[in-house]
Backbone and ligand atoms as CSV (ligand in chain L), in Angstrom:
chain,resi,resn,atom,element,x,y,z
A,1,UNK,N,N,-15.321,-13.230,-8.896
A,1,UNK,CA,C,-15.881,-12.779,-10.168
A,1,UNK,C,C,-15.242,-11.468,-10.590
A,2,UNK,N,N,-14.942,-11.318,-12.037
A,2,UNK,CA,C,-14.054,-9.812,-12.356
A,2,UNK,C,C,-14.952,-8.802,-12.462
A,3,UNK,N,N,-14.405,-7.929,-12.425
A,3,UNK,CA,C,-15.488,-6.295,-12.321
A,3,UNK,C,C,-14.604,-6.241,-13.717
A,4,UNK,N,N,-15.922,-5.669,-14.833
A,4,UNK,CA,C,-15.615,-5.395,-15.960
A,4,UNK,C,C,-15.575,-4.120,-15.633
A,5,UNK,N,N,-15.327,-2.543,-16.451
A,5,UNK,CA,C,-15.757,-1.429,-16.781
A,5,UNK,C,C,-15.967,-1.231,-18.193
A,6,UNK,N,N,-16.808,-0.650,-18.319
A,6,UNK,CA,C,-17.410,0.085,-19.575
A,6,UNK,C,C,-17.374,1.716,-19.794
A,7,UNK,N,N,-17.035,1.538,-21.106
A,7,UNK,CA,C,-17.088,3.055,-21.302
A,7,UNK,C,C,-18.070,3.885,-22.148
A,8,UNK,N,N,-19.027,4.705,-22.802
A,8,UNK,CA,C,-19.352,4.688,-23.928
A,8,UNK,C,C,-18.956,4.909,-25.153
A,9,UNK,N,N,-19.584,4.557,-25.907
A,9,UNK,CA,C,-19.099,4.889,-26.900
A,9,UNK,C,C,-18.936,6.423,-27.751
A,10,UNK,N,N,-19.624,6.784,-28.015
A,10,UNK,CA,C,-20.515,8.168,-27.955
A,10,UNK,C,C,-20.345,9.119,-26.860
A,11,UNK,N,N,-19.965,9.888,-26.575
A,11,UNK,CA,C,-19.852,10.258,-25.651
A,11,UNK,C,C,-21.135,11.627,-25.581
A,12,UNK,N,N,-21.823,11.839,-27.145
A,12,UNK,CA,C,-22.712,12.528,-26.656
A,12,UNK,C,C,-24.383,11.346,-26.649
A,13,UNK,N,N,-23.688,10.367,-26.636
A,13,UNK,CA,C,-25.389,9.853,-26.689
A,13,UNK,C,C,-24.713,8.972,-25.206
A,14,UNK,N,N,-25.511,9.378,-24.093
A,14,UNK,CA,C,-25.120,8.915,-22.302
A,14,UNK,C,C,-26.318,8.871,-21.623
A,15,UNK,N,N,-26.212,8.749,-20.502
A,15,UNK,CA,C,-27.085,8.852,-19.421
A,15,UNK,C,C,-25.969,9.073,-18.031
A,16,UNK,N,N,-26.694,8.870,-16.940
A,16,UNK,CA,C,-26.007,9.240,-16.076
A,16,UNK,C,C,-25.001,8.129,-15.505
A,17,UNK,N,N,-25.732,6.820,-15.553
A,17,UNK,CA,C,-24.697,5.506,-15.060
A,17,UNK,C,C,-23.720,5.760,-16.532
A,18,UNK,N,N,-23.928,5.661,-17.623
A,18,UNK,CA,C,-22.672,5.550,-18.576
A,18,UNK,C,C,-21.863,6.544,-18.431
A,19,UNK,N,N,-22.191,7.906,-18.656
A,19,UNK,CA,C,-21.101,9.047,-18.789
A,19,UNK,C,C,-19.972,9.170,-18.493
A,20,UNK,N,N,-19.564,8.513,-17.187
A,20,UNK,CA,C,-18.497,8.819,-16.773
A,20,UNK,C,C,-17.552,7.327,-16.979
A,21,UNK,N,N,-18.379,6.137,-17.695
A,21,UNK,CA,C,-18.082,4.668,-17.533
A,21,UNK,C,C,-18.562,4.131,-15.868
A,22,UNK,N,N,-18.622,3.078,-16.218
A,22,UNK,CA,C,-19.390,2.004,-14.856
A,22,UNK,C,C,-18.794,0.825,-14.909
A,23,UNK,N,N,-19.366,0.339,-13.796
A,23,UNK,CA,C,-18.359,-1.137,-13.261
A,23,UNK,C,C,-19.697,-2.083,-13.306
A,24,UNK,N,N,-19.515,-3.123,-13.952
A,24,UNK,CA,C,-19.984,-4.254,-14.366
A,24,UNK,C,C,-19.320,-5.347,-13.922
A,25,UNK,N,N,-20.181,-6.117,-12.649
A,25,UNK,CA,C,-20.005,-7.484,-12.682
A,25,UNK,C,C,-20.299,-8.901,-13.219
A,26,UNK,N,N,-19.349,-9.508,-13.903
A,26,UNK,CA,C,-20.064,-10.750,-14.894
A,26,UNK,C,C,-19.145,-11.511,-15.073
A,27,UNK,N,N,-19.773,-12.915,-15.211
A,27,UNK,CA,C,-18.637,-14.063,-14.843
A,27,UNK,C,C,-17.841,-13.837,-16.188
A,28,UNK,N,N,-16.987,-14.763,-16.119
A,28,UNK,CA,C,-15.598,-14.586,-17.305
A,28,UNK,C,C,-16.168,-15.282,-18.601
A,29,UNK,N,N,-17.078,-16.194,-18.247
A,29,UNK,CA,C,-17.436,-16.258,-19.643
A,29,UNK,C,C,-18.524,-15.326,-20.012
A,30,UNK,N,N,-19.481,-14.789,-19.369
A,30,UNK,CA,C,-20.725,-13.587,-20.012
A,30,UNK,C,C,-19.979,-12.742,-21.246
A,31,UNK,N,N,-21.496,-13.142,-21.965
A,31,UNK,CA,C,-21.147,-11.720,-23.380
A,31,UNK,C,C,-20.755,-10.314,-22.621
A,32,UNK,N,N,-20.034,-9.736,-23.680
A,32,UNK,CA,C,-19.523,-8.540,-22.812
A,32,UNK,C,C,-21.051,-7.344,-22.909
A,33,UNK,N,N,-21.362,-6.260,-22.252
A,33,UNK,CA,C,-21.957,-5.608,-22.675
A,33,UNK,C,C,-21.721,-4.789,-23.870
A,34,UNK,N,N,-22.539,-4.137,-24.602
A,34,UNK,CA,C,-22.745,-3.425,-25.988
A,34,UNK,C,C,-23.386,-2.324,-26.066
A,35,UNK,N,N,-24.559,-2.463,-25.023
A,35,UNK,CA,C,-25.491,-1.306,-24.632
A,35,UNK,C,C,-25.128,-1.083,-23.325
A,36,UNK,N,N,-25.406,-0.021,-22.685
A,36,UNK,CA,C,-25.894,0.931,-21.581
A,36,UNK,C,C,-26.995,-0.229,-21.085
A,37,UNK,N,N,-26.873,-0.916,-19.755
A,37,UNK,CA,C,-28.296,-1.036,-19.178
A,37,UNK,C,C,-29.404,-0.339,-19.168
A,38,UNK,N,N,-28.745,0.750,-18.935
A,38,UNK,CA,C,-29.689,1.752,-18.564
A,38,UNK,C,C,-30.422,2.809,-19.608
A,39,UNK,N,N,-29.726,3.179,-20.803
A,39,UNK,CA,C,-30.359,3.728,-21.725
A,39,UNK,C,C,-30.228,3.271,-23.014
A,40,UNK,N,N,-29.339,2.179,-23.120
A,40,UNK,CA,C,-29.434,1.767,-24.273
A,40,UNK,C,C,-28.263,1.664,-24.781
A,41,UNK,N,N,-27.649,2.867,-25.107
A,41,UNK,CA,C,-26.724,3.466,-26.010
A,41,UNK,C,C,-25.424,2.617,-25.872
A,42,UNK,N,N,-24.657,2.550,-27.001
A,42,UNK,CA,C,-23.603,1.941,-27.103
A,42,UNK,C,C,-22.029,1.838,-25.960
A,43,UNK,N,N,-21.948,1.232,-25.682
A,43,UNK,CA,C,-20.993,1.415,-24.760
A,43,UNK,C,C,-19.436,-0.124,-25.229
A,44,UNK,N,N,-18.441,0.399,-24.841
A,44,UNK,CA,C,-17.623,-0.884,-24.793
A,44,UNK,C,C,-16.959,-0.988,-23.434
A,45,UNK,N,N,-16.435,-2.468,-23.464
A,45,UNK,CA,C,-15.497,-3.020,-22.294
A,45,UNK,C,C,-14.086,-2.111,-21.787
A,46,UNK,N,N,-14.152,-1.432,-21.044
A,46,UNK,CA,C,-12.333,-1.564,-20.858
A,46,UNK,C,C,-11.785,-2.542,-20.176
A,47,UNK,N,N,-10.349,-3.303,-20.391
A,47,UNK,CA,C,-10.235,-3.972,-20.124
A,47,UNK,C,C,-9.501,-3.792,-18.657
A,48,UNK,N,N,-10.066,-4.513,-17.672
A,48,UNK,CA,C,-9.206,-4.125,-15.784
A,48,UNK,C,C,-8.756,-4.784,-15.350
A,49,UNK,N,N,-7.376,-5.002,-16.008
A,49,UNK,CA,C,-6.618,-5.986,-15.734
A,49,UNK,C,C,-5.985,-5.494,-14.257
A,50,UNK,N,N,-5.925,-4.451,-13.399
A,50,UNK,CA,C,-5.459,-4.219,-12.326
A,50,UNK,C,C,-7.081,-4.443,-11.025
A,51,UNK,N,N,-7.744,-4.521,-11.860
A,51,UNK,CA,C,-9.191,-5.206,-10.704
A,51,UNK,C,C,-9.155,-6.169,-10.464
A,52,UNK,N,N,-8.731,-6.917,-11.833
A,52,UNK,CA,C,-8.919,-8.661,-12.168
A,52,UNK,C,C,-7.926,-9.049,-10.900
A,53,UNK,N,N,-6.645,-8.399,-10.939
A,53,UNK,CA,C,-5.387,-8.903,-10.214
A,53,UNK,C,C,-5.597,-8.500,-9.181
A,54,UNK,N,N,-6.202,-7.836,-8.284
A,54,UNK,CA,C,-6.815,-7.502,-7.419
A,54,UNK,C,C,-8.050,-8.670,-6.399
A,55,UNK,N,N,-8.697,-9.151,-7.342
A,55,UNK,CA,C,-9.495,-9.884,-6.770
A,55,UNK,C,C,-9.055,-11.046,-6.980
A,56,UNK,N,N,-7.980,-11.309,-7.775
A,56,UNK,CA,C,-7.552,-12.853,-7.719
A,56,UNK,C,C,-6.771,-13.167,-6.351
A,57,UNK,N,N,-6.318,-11.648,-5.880
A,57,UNK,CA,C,-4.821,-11.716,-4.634
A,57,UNK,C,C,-6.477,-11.883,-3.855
A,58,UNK,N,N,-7.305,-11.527,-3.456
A,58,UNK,CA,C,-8.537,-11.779,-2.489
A,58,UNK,C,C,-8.932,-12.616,-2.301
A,59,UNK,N,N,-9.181,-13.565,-3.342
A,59,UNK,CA,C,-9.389,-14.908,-3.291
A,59,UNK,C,C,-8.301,-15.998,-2.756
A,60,UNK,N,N,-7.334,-15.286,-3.550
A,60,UNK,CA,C,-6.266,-16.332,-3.155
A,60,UNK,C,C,-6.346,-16.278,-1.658
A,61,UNK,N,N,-5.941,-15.000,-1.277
A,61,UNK,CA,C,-5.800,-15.326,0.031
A,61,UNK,C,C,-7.136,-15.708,1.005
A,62,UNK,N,N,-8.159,-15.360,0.632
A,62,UNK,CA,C,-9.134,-16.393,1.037
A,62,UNK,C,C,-9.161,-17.788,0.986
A,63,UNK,N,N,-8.860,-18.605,-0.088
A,63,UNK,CA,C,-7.975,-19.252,-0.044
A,63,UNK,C,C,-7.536,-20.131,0.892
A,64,UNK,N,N,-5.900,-19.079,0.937
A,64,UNK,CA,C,-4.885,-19.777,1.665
A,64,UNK,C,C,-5.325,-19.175,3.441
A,65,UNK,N,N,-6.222,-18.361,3.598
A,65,UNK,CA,C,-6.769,-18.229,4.912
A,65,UNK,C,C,-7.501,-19.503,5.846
A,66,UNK,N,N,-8.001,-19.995,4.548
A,66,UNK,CA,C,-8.896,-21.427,4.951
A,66,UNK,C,C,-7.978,-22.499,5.096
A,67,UNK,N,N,-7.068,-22.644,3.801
A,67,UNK,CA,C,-6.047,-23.551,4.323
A,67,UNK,C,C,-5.278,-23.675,5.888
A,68,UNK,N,N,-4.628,-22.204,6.093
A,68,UNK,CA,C,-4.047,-22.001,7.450
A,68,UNK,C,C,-5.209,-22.816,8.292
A,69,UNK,N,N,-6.591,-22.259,8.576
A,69,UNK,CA,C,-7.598,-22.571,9.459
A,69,UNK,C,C,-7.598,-24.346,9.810
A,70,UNK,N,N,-7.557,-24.918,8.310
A,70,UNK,CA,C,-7.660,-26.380,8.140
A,70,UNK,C,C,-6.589,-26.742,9.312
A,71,UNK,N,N,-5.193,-26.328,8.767
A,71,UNK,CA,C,-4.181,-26.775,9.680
A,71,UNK,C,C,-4.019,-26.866,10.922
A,72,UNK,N,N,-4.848,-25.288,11.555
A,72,UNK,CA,C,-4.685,-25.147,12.414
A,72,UNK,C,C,-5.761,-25.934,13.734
A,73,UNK,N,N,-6.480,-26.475,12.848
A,73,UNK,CA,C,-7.774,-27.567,13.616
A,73,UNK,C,C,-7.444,-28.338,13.607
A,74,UNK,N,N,-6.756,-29.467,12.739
A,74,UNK,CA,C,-5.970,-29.973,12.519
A,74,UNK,C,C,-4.591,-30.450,13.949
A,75,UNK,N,N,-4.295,-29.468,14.161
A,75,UNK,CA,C,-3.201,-29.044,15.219
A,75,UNK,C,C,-1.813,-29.516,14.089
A,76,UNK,N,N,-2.057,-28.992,12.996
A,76,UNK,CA,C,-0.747,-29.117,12.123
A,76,UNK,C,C,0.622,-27.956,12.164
A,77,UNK,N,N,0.964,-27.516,13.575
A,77,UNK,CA,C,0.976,-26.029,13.744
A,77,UNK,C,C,2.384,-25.574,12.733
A,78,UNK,N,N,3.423,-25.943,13.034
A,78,UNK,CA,C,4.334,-26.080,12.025
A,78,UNK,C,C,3.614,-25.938,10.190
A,79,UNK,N,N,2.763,-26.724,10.227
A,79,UNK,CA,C,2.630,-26.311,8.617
A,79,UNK,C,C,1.579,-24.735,8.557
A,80,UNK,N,N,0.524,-24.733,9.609
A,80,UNK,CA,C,-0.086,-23.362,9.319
A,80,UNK,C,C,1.104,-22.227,9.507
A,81,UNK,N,N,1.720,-22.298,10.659
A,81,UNK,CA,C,2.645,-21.218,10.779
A,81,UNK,C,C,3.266,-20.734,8.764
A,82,UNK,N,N,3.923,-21.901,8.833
A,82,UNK,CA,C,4.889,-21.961,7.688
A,82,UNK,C,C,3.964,-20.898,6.313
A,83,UNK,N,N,2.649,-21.853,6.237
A,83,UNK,CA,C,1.529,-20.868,5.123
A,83,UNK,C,C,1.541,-19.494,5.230
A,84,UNK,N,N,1.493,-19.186,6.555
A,84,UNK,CA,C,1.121,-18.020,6.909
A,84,UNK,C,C,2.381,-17.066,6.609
A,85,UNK,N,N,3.185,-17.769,7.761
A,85,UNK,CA,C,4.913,-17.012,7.462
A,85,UNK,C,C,4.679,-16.653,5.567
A,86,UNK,N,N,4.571,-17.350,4.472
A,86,UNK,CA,C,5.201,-16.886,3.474
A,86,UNK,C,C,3.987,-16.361,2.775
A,87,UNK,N,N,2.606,-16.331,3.312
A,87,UNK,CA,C,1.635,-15.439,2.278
A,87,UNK,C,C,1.764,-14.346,3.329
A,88,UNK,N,N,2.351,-14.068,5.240
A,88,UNK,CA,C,2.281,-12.759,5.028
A,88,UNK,C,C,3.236,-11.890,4.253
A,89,UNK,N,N,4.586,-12.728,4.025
A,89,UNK,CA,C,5.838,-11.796,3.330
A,89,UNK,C,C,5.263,-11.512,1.972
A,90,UNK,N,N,4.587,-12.128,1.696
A,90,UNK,CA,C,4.036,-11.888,0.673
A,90,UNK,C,C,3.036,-10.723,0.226
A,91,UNK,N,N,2.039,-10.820,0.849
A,91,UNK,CA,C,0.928,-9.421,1.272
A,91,UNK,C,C,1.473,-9.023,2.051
A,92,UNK,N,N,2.532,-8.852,3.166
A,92,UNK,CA,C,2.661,-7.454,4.019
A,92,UNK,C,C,1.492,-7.526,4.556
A,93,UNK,N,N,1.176,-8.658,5.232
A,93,UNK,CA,C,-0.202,-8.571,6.569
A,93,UNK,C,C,0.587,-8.613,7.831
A,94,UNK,N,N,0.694,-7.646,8.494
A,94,UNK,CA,C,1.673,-7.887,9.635
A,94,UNK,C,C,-0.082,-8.635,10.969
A,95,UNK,N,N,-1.006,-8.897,10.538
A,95,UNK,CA,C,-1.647,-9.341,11.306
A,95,UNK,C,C,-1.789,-11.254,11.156
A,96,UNK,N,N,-1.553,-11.437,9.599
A,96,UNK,CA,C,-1.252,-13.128,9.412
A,96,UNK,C,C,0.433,-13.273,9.809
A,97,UNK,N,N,1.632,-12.409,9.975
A,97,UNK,CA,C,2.923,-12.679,10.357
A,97,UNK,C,C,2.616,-12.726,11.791
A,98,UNK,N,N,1.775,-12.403,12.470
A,98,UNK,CA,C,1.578,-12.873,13.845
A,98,UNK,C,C,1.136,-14.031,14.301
A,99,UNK,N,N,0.213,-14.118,13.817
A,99,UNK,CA,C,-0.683,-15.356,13.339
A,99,UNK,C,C,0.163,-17.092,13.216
A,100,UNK,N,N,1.733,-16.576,11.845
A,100,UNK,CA,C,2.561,-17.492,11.857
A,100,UNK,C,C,3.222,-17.604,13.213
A,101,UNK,N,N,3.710,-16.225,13.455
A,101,UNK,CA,C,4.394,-16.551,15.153
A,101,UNK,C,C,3.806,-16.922,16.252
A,102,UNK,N,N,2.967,-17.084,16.368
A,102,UNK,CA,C,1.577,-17.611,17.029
A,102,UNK,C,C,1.711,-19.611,17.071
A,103,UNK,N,N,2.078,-19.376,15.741
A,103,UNK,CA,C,1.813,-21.021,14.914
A,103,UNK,C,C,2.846,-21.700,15.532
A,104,UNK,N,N,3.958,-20.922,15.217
A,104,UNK,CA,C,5.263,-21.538,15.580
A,104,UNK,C,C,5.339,-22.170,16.782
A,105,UNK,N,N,4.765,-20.659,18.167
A,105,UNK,CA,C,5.114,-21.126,19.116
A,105,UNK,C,C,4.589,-22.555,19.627
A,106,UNK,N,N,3.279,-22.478,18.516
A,106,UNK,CA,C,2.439,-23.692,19.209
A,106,UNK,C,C,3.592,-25.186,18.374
A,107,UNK,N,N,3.950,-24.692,17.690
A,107,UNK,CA,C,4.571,-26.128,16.865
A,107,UNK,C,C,5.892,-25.960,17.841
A,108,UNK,N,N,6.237,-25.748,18.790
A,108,UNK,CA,C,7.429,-25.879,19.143
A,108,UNK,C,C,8.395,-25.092,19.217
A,109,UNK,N,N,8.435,-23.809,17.943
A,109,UNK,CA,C,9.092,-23.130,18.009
A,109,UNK,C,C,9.800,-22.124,19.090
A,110,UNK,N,N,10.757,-21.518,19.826
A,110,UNK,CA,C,10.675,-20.227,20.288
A,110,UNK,C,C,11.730,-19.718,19.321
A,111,UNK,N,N,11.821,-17.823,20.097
A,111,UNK,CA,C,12.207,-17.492,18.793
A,111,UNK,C,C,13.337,-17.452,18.875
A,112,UNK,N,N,14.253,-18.048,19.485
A,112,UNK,CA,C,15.379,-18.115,19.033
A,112,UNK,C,C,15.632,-18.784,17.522
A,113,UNK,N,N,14.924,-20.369,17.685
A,113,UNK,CA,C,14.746,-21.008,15.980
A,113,UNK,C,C,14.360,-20.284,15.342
A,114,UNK,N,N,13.008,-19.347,15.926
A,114,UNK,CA,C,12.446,-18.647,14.713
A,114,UNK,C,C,13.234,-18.118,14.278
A,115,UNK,N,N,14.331,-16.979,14.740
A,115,UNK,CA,C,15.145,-16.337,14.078
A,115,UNK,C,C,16.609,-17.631,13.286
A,116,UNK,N,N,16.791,-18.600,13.807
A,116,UNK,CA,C,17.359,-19.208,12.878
A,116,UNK,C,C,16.972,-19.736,11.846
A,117,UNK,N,N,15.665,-20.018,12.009
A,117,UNK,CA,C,14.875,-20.359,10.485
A,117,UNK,C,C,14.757,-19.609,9.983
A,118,UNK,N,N,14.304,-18.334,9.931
A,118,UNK,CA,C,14.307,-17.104,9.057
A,118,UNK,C,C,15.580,-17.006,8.342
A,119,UNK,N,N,16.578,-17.089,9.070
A,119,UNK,CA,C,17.782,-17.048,8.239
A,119,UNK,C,C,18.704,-18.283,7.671
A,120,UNK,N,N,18.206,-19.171,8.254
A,120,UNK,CA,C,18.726,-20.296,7.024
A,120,UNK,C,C,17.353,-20.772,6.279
A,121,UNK,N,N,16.340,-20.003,6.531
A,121,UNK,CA,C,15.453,-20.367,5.181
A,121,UNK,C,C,14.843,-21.514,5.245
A,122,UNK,N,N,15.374,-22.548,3.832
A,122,UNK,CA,C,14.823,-23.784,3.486
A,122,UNK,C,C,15.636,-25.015,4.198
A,123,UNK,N,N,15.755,-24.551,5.050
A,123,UNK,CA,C,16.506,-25.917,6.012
A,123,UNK,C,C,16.265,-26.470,7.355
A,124,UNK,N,N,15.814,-27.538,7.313
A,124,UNK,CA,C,15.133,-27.980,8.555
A,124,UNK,C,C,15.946,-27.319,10.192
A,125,UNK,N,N,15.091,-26.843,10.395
A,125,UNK,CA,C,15.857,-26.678,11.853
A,125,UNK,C,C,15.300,-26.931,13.058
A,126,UNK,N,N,14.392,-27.995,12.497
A,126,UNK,CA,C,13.317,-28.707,13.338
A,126,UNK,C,C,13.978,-29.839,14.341
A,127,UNK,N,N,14.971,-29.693,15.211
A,127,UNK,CA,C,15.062,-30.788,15.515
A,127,UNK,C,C,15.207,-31.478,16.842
L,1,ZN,ZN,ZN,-26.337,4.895,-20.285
């Protein structure tokens, strides 16, 4: 769900939650607020587009955390590794890049492949 912020409008008609602006949670379709919960007074949306993108990377990787999990019950180890390998390069989780090397070893990998797969990339070196 996005965290809206609000600001007021007025800056001499406040209270203490508006004054400084506040964080409002409300699904994406809710009317935006207009008033102050709290005292009334006029207030508008700013728009947080760096919160929004924020909690979408949270989800996602919640997400793709569950996916890995699926796989890894599964005993799909090759494909969790693989998830993991490219959402940690992705977030810089050096605790899910373990996780993939973890995966690997169970799919077969050691690291000698690992390091040849890393460097030829998209090419099977499964074999
Ligand atoms: Zn207020």
């Amino acid at each position: 769900m996005p965290i809206y912020e609000y600001e007021p409008v007025n800056l001499n008609q406040t209270c203490n939650k508006c004054k400084h602006g506040f964080e409002f949670i409300q699904q994406i379709n809710d009317e935006p607020l207009v008033k102050c919960p709290r005292c009334g007074h006029d207030v508008r949306k700013i728009i947080s587009w760096c919160r929004a993108a924020v909690m979408e990377a949270s989800e996602e990787h919640a997400h793709i955390g569950r996916k890995i999990a699926a796989y890894e019950k599964e005993g799909m180890w090759s494909h969790a590794a693989e998830l993991a390998d490219t959402h940690a390069e992705k977030i810089k989780d050096n605790q899910l890049k373990m996780r993939a090397i973890d995966n690997y070893e169970k799919a077969g990998c050691n690291a000698g492949t690992l390091e040849k797969h890393a460097k030829t990339n998209n090419t099977d070196v499964e074999n």
